[in-house]
The first five atom37 places (N, CA, C, CB, O) and aatype in JSON, in Angstrom:
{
  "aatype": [20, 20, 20, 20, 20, 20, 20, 20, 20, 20, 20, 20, 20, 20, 20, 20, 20, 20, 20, 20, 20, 20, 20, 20, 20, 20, 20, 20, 20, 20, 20, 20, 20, 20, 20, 20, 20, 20, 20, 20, 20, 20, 20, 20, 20, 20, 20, 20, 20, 20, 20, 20, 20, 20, 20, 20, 20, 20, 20, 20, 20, 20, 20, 20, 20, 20, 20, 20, 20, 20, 20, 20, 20],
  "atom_mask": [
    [1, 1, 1, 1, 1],
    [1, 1, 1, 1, 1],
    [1, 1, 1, 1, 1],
    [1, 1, 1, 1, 1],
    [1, 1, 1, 1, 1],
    [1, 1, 1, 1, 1],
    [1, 1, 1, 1, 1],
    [1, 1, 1, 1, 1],
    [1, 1, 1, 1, 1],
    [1, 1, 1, 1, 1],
    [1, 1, 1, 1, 1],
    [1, 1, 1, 1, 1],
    [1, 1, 1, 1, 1],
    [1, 1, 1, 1, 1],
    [1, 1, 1, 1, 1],
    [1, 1, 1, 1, 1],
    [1, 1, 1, 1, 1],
    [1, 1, 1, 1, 1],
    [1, 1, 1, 1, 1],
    [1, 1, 1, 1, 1],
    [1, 1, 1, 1, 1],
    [1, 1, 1, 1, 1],
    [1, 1, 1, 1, 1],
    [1, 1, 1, 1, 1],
    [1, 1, 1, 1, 1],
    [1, 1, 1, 1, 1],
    [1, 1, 1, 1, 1],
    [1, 1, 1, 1, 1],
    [1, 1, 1, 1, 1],
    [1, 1, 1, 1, 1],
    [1, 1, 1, 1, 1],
    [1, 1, 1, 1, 1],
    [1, 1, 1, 1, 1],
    [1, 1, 1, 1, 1],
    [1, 1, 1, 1, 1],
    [1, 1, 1, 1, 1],
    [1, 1, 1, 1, 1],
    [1, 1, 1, 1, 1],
    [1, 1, 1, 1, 1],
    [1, 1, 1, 1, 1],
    [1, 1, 1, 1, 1],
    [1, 1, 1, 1, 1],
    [1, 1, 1, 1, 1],
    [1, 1, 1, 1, 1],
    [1, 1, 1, 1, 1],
    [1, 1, 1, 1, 1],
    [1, 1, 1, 1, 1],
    [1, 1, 1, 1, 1],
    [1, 1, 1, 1, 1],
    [1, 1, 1, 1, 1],
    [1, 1, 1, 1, 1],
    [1, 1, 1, 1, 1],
    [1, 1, 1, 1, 1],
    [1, 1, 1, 1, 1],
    [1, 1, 1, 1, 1],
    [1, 1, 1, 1, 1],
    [1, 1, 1, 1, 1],
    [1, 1, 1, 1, 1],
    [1, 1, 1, 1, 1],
    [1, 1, 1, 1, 1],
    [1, 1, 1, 1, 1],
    [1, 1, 1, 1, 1],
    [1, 1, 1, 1, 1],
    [1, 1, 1, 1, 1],
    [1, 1, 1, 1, 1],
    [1, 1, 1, 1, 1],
    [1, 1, 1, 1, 1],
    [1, 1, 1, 1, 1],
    [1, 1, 1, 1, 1],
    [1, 1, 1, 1, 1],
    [1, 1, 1, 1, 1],
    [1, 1, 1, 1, 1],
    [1, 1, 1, 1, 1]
  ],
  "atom_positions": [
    [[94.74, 110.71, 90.56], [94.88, 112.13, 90.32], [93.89, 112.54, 89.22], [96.34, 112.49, 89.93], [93.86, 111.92, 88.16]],
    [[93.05, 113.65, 89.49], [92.41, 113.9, 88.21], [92.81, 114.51, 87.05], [91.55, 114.45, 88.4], [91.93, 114.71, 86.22]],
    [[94.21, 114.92, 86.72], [94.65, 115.09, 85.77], [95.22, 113.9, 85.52], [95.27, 116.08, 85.72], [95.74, 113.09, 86.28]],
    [[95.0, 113.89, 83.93], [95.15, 113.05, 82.84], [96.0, 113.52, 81.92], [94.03, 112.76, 82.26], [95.72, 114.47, 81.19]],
    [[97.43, 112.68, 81.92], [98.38, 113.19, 80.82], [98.28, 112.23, 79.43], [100.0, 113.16, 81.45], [98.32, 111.0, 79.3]],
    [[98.18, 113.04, 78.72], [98.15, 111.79, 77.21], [99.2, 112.01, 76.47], [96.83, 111.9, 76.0], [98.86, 111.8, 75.3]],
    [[100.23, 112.31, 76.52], [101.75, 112.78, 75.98], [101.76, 111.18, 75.07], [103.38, 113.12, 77.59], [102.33, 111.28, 73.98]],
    [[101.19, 109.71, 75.4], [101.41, 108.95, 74.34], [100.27, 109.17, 73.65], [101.71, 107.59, 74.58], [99.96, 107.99, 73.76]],
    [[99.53, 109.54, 73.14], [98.6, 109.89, 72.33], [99.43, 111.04, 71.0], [97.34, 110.59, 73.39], [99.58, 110.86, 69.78]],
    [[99.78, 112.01, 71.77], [100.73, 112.73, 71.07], [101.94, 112.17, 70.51], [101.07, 113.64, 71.8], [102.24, 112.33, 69.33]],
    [[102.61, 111.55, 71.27], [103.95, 110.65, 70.53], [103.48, 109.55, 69.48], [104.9, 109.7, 71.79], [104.32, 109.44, 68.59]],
    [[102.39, 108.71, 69.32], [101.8, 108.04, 68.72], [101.63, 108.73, 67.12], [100.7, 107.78, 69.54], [102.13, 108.45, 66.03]],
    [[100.61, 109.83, 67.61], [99.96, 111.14, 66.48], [101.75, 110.96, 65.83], [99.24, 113.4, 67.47], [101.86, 109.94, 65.16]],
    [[102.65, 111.53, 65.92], [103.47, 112.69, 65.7], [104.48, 111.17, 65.23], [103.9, 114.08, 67.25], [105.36, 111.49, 64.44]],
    [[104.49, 109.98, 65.51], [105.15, 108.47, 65.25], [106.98, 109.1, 65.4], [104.59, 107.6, 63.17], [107.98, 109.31, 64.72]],
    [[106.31, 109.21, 67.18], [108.03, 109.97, 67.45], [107.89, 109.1, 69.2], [108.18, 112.66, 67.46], [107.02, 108.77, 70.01]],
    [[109.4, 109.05, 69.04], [109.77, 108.03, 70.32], [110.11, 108.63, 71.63], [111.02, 107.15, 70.01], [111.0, 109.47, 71.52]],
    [[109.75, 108.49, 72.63], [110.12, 108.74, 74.15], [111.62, 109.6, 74.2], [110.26, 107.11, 75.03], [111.87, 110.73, 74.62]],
    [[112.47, 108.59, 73.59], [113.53, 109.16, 73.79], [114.32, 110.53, 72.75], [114.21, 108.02, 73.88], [115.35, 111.14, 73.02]],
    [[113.39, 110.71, 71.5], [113.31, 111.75, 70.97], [112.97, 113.02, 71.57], [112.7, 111.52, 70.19], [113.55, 114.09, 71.8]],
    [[111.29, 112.31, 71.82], [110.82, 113.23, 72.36], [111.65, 114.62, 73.73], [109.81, 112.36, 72.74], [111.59, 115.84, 73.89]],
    [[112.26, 113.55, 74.36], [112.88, 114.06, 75.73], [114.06, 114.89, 75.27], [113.4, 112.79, 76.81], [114.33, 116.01, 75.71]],
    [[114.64, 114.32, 74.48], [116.23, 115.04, 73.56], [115.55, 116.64, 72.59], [117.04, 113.33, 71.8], [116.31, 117.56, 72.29]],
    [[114.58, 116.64, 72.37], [114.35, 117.93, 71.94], [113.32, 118.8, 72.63], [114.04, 117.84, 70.68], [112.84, 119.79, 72.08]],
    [[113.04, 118.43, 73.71], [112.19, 119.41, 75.01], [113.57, 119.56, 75.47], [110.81, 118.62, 76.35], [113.88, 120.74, 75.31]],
    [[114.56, 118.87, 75.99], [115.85, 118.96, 76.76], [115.65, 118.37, 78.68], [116.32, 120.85, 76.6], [116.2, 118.47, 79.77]],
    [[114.77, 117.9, 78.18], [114.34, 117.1, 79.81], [115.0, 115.5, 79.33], [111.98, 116.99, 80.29], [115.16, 115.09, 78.18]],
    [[115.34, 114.75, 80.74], [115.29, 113.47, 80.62], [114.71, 112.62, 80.34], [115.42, 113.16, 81.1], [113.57, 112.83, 80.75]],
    [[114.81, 111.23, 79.62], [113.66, 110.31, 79.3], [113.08, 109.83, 80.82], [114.22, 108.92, 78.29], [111.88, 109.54, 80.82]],
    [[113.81, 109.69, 82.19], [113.43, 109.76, 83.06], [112.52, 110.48, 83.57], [114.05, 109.75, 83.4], [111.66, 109.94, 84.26]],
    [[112.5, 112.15, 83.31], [111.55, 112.47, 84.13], [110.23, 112.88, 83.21], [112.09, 113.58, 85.08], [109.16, 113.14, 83.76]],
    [[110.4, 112.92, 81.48], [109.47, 112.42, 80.45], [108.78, 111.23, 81.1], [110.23, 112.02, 79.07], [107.6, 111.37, 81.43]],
    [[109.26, 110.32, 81.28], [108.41, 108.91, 82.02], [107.37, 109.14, 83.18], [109.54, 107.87, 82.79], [106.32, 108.49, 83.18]],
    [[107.7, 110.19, 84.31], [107.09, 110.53, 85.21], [106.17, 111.33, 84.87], [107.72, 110.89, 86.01], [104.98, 111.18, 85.16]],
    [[106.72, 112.42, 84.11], [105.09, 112.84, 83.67], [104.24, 112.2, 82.49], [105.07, 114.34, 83.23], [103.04, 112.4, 82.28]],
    [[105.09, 111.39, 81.75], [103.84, 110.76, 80.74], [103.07, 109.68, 81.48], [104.46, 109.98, 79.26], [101.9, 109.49, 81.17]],
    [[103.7, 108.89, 82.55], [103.01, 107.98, 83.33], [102.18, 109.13, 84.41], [104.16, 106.79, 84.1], [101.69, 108.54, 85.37]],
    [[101.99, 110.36, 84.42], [100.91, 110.6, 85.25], [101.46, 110.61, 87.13], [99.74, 109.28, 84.78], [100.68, 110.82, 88.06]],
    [[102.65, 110.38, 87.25], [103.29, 110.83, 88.12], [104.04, 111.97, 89.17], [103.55, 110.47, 87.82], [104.57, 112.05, 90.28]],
    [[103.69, 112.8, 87.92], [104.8, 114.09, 88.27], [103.43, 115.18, 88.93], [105.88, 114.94, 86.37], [102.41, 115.52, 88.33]],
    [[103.9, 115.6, 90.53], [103.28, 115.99, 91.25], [103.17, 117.67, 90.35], [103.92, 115.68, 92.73], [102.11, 118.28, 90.53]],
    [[104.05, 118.23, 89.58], [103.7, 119.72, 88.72], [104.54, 119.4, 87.6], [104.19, 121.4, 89.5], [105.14, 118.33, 87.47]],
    [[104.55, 120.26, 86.9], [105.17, 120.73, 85.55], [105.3, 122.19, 85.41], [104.35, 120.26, 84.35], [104.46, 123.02, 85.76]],
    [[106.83, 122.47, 84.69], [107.01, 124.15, 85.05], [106.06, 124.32, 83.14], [109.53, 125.0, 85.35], [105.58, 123.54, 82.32]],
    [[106.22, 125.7, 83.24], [104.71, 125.86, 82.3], [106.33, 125.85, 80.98], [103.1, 128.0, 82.63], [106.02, 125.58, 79.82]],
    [[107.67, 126.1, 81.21], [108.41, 126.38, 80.37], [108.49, 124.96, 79.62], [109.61, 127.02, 80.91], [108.47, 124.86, 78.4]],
    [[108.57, 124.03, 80.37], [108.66, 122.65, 80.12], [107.21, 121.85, 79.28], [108.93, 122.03, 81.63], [107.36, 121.03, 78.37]],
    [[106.08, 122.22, 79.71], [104.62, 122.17, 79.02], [104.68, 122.96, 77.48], [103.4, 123.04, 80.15], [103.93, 122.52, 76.61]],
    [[105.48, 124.04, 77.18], [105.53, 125.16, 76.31], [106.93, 124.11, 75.08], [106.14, 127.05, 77.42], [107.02, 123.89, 73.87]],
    [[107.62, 123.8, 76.08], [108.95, 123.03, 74.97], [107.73, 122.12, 74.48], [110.73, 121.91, 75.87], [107.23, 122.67, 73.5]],
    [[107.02, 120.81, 74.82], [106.26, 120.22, 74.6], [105.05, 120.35, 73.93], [106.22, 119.95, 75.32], [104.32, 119.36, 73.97]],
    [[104.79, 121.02, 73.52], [103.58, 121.43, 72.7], [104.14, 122.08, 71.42], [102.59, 122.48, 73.53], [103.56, 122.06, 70.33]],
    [[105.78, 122.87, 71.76], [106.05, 123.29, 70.65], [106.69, 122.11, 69.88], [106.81, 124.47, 70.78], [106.43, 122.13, 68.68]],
    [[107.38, 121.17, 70.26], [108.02, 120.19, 69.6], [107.22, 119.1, 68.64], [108.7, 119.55, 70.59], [107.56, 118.64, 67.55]],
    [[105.85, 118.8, 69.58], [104.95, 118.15, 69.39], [103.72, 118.78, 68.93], [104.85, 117.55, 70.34], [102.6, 118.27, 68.91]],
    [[104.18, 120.44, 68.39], [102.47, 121.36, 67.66], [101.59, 120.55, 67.86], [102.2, 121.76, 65.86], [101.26, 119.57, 67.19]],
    [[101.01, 121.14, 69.28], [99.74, 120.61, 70.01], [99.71, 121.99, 70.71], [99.84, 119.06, 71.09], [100.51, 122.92, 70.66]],
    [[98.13, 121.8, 71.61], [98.28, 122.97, 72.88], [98.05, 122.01, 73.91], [97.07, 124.42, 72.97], [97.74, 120.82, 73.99]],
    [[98.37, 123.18, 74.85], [98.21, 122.19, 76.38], [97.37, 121.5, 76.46], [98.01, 122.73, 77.62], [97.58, 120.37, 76.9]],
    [[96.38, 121.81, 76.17], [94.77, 120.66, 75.8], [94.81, 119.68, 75.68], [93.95, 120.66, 74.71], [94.22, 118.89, 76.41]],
    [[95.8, 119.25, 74.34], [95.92, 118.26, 73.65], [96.59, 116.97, 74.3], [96.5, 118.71, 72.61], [96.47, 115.81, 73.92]],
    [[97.66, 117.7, 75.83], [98.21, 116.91, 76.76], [97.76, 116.69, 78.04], [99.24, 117.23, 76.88], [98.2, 116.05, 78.99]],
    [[96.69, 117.42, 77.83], [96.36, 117.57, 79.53], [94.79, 117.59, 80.05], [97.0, 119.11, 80.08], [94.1, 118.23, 79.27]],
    [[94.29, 117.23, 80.8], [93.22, 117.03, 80.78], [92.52, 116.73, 82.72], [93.22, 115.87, 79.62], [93.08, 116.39, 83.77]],
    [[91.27, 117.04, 82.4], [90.92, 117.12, 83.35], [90.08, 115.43, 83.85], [90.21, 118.45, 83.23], [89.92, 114.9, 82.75]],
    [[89.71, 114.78, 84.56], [88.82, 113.37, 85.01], [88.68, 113.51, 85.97], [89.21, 112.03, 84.94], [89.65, 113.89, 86.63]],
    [[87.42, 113.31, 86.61], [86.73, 113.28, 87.8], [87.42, 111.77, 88.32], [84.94, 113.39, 87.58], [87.7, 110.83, 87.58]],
    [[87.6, 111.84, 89.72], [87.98, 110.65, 90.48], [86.83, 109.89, 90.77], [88.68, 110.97, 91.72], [85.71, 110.32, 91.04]],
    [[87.24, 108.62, 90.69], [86.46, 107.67, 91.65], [86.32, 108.02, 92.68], [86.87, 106.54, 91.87], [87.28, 108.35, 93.37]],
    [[84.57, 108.08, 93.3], [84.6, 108.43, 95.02], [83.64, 106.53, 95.0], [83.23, 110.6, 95.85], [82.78, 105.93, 94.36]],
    [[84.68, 106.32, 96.3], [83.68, 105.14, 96.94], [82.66, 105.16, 97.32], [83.93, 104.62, 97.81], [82.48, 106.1, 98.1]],
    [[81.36, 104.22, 97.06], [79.93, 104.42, 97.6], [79.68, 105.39, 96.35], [79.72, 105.13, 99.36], [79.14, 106.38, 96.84]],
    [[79.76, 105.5, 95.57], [78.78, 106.53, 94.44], [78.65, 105.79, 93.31], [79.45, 108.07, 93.9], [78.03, 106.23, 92.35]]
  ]
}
């Protein structure tokens, strides 16, 4: 996928744990896992907004754009 989530970059920065993290956005450490592993097919923008405010960052700071591997190039 060419988005790139760095939510541990931010938890690292901020020396705050997964399961913190998830307890004060109000999402699960479960589905925290899916989108910090780069899994989660969307994100509602309310849920991106808890996250940036908890973690004073901007969306930037979590999100990111990478060109894919194309085969043969």
């Amino acid at each position: 996928m060419p988005i790139a989530v760095d939510i541990d970059v931010m938890l690292a920065r901020r020396k705050m744990s997964v399961g913190e993290l998830a307890d004060r956005v109000g999402i699960t450490p479960a589905n925290l896992a899916v989108l910090k592993n780069g899994r989660a097919k969307a994100v509602r923008f309310a849920t991106l907004a808890a996250l940036c405010e908890v973690l004073k960052c901007q969306p930037g700071d979590l999100l990111r754009w990478q060109a894919e591997d194309v085969a043969g190039e």
